[in-house]
N, C-alpha and C positions, 0 to 999 in steps of 0.2 A: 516652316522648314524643319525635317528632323536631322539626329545626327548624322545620319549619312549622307544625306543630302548637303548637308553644311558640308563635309571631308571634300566629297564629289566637286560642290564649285572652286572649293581650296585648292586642290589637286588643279582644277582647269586652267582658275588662275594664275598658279604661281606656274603653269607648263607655258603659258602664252595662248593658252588653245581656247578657239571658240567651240560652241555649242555645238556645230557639224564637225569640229577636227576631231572634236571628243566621239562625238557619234562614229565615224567611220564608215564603214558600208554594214555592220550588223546591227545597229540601231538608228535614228532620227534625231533629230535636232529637238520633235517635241517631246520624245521620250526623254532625250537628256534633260531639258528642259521641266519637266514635270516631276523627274523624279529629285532635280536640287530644291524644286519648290515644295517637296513631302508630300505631293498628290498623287504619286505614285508608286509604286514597288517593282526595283531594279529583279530581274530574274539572274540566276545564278550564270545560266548562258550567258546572260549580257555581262554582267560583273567580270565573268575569266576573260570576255572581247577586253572591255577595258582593262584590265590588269596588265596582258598583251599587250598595252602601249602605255603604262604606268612606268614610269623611273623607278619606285620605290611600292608595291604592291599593298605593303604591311598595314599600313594605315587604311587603306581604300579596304580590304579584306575585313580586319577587326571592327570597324566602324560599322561593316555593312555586319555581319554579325551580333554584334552589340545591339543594335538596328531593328533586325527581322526576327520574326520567332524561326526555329528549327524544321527546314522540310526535308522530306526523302532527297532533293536534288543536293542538297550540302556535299553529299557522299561526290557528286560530277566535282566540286569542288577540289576537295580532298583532294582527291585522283589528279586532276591537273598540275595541285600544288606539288604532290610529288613524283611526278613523271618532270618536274622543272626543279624538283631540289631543292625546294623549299619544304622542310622535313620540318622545321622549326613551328612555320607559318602554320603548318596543319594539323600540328600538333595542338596548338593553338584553338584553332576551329573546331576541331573533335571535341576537345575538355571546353569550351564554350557550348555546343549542341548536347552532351554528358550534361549538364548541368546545370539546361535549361528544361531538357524532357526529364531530368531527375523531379524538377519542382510542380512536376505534373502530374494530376493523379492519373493512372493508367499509361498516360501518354503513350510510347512509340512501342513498350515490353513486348517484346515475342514478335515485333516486325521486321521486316526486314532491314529498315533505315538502321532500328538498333542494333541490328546482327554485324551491319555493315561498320558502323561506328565501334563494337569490339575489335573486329578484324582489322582495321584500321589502326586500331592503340595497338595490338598485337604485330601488327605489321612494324611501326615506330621501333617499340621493342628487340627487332629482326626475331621477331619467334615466327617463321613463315611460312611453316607448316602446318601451325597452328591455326593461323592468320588463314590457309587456303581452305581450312577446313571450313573454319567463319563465315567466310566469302559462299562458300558451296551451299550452308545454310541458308544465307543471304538471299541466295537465288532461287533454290527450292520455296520460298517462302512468298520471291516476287514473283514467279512462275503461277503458282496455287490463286495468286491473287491474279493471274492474266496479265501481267505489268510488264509485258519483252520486255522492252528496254533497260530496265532494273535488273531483270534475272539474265542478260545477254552480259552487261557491265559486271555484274558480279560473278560471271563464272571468267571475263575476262580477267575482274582482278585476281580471283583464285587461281589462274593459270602461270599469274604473271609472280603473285607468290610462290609458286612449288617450281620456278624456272629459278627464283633465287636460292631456295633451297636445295637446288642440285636435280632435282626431279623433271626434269628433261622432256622425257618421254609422256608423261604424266600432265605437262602444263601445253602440250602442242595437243592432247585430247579435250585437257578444258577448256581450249582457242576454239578447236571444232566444234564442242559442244555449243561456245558462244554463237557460233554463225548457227548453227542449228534453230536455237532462240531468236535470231534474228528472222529465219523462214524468208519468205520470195521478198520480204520488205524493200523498197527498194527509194523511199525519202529519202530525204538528207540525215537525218539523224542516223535511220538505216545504213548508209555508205560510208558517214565517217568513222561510224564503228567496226565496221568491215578492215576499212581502213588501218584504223588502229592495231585489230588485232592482228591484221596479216604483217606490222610492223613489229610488232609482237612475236609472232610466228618467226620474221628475219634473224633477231635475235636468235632466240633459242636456235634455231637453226644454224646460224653459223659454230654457234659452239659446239654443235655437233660435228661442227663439221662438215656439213651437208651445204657448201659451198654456192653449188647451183638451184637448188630450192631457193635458198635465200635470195639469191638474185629472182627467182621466177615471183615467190612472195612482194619485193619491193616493186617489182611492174604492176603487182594487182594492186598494191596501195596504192600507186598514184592514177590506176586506174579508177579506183575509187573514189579518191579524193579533186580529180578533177571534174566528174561526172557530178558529184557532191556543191561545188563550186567553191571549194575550200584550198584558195594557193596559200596559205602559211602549210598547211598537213601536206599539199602535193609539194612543197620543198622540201619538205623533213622525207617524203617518201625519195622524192630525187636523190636526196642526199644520200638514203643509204642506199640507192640503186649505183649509185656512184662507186660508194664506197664498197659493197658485193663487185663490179668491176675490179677494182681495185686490189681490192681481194684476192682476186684469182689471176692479178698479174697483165688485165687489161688493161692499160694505159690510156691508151688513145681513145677508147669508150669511155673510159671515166672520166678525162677530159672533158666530151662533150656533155655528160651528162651535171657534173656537177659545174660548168659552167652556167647552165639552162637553169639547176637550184639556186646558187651564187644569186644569179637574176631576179629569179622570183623572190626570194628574199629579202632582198635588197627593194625592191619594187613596192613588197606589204611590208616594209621599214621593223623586218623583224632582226633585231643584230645580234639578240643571243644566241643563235645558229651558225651566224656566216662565218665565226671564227674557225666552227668547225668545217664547215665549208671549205674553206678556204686552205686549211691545213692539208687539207683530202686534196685539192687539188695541187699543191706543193709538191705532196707528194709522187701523183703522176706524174707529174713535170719530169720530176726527177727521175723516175722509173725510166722515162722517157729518154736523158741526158740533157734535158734544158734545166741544168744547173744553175743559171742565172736566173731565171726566169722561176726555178722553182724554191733559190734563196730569199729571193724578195718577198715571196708569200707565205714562205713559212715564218719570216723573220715577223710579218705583218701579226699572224697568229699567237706567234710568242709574246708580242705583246699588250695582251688580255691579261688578267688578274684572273684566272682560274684554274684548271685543271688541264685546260688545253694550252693553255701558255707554258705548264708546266712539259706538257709531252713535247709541242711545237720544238721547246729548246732541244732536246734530244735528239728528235729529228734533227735539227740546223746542227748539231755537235756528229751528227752522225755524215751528215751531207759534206760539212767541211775536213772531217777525217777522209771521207772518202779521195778529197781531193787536194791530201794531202797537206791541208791548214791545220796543224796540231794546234797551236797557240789560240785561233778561234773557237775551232773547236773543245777545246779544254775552258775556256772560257764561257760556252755555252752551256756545259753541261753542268758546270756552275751554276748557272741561272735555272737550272731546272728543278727549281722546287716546287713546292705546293703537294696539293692531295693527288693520289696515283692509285690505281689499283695494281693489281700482282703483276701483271707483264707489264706495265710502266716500270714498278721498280727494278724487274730483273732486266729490263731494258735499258735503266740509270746503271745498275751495277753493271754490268757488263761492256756501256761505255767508259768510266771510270778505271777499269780494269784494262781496257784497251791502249786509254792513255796514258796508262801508266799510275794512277790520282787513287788509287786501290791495287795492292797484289793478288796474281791471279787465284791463288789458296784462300784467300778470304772471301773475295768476289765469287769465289766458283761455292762455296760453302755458305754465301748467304742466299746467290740462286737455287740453289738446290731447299733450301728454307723455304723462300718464297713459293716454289712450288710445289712443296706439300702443302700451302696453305689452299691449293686450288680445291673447290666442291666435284669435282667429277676428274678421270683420266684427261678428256679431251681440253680439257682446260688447264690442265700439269703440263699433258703435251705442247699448249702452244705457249706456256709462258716459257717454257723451255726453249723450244723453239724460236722467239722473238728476241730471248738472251743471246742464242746460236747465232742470229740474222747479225744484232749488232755487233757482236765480236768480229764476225767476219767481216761487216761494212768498214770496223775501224779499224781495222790489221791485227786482228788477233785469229787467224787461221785454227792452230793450234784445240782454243778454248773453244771454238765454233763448231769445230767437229767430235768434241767429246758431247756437248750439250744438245747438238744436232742427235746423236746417238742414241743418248738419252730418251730423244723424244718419241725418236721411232721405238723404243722398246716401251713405255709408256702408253703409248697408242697401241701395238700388234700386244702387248699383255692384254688389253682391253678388248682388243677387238680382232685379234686374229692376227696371220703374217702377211694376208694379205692387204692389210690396212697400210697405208704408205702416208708420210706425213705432208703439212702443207707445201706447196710448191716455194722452192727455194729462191722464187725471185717478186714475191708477193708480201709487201709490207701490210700490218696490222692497220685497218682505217681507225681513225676517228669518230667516235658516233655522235652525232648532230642533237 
């Protein structure tokens, strides 16, 4: 038995799980079986399946790296570990792979694998312009060698770099170009990458703004993704078809939709999504007037230990100003701490300010902070806007219509007068 194999039965044991629960539907009972007995070698696909149902990932990950010599697939790793936020973990795995093709003569220099494992540190870093360039190398390199799926992955991750770098326009041509590399493909590998980047494409898209793409993008992932026969990616795509609903103020769409994700998630016993799930449809609830019904589940999400627990409270502080529960509500927004991006915090300030727990001069002069710190106009505009929404949700009239003002002038400097800003009865989703 080698190391990893000894981690793998440790891991099984101490979960309660036999040899098929571990297995799941992407592997077999003898694969699991062979690979704790060291007669075989776990594939990186299969390692991300089992991590997907690991409590604690870090040990199964390092062990199996510790384990294996360094392949081009590491990089599928990588990628997953941070599209899930685990920046640490991959970090990890990179400066393990750095350090195993350093002790080799020639080893991986001037291929792809290594191009990708720069842009990768680079990316850590947040240098992500840098990082997209790396990435582009990456793929020209596995293109030359014939390798699609190498050169389609890396010009996705190059796109998904220059979308964090503000470059917009720029990452929705290197999403095209990926499908491009992918050509008439039409396997499972094929489709989940389709998948991917049209989730990909949703993103950046909505920050444009471009409201109904995004929605049209999210129908094509999970047309992808269920063609593919992959239900964890077609509830991540449900989710944000939900949440594109959502978005633009449909309620009762997004209901049925992010009910149908809620489902499926819950069904492939994946929980690190359903909070957000769950939040999105709290939400509609409430868009809707089923206050009740849309407290309970926001309440449920708040309480998660992470970033959605943090917004959930907001929400629930925003929900019971609306109806007039100051005392809860101020209570709530208490509880909303944790990590946030820029319209969560202008979202926190501005209920704070509503309730009176901040004045409005300081509140109004730390959003306007916050929002210079956005990478493009359309993203000033809506943290602006999202600070406008809660004022106005908690009785701050007043602050909602200077900030509201704001946004629209932020948006038509950008892009003309006739750009009008987002609909004033469409709350910011949750992303899954």
């Amino acid at each position: 038995m080698d190391a990893f194999g000894e981690s793998l039965r440790e891991l099984r044991r101490y979960s309660g799980w036999t040899q098929e629960d571990l297995a799941g539907r992407e592997l077999t009972r003898a694969q699991i079986s062979a690979v704790e007995r060291g007669v075989a070698h776990l594939s990186v696909r299969g390692l991300i399946a089992l991590v997907q149902r690991a409590p604690d990932p870090s040990q199964l990950i390092l062990s199996y790296c510790d384990a294996y010599p360094p392949a081009s697939s590491w990089t599928e790793l990588v990628r997953f570990l941070m599209l899930n936020g685990w920046e640490k973990l991959a970090g990890s795995v990179i400066a393990t792979a750095q350090a195993k093709l350093a002790s080799k003569r020639g080893g991986y220099a001037g291929t792809s694998f290594e191009s990708s494992l720069v842009a990768w540190s680079l990316h850590l870093k947040e240098c992500h312009t840098e990082a997209a360039t790396r990435f582009a190398t990456a793929a020209a390199l596995a293109a030359a060698k014939k390798r699609w799926y190498e050169a389609a992955q890396a010009l996705w991750d190059s796109g998904q770099a220059l979308a964090l770098s503000g470059h917009l326009s720029r990452a929705l041509q290197r999403f095209q170009r990926s499908h491009a590399a992918i050509g008439s493909r039409s396997n499972r590998r094929a489709l989940v990458l389709r998948g991917h980047l049209c989730r990909s494409e949703v993103e950046v898209l909505r920050r444009m703004g471009l409201f109904h793409w995004a929605r049209d993008r999210a129908g094509r992932a999970r047309t992808y993704y269920r063609d593919a026969g992959a239900p964890v990616e077609e509830g991540h795509a449900l989710s944000d078809l939900g949440a594109s609903f959502l978005e633009e103020g449909h309620y009762r769409q997004a209901e049925d939709v992010l009910r149908e994700a809620h489902r499926l998630l819950l069904k492939e016993h994946h929980d690190r999504c359903i909070s957000a799930v769950t939040l999105n449809l709290g939400m509609a609830l409430a868009g809707m007037g089923r206050f009740k019904e849309a407290a309970g589940l926001i309440q449920t999400a708040a309480s998660t230990h992470s970033s959605i627990g943090a917004y959930a409270h907001l929400e629930l502080a925003r929900l019971h100003a609306q109806q007039g529960r100051l005392d809860e509500a101020k209570e709530a927004v208490q509880l909303a701490v944790g990590r946030c991006d820029l319209a969560e915090e202008a979202r926190r300030l501005a209920v704070q300010a509503a309730l009176g727990l901040l004045s409005w001069p300081v509140a109004r002069a730390r959003i306007l902070a916050v929002a210079r710190d956005a990478l493009n106009p359309h993203e000033e505009a809506t943290v602006l806007y999202e600070a406008a929404r809660y004022c106005a949700d908690c009785g701050q009239p007043a602050g909602a219509s200077e900030l509201y003002l704001k946004a629209r002038f932020v948006a038509q400097a950008a892009w003309g007068p006739d750009v009008d800003a987002r609909p004033t009865t469409a709350p910011e989703p949750m992303k899954s």
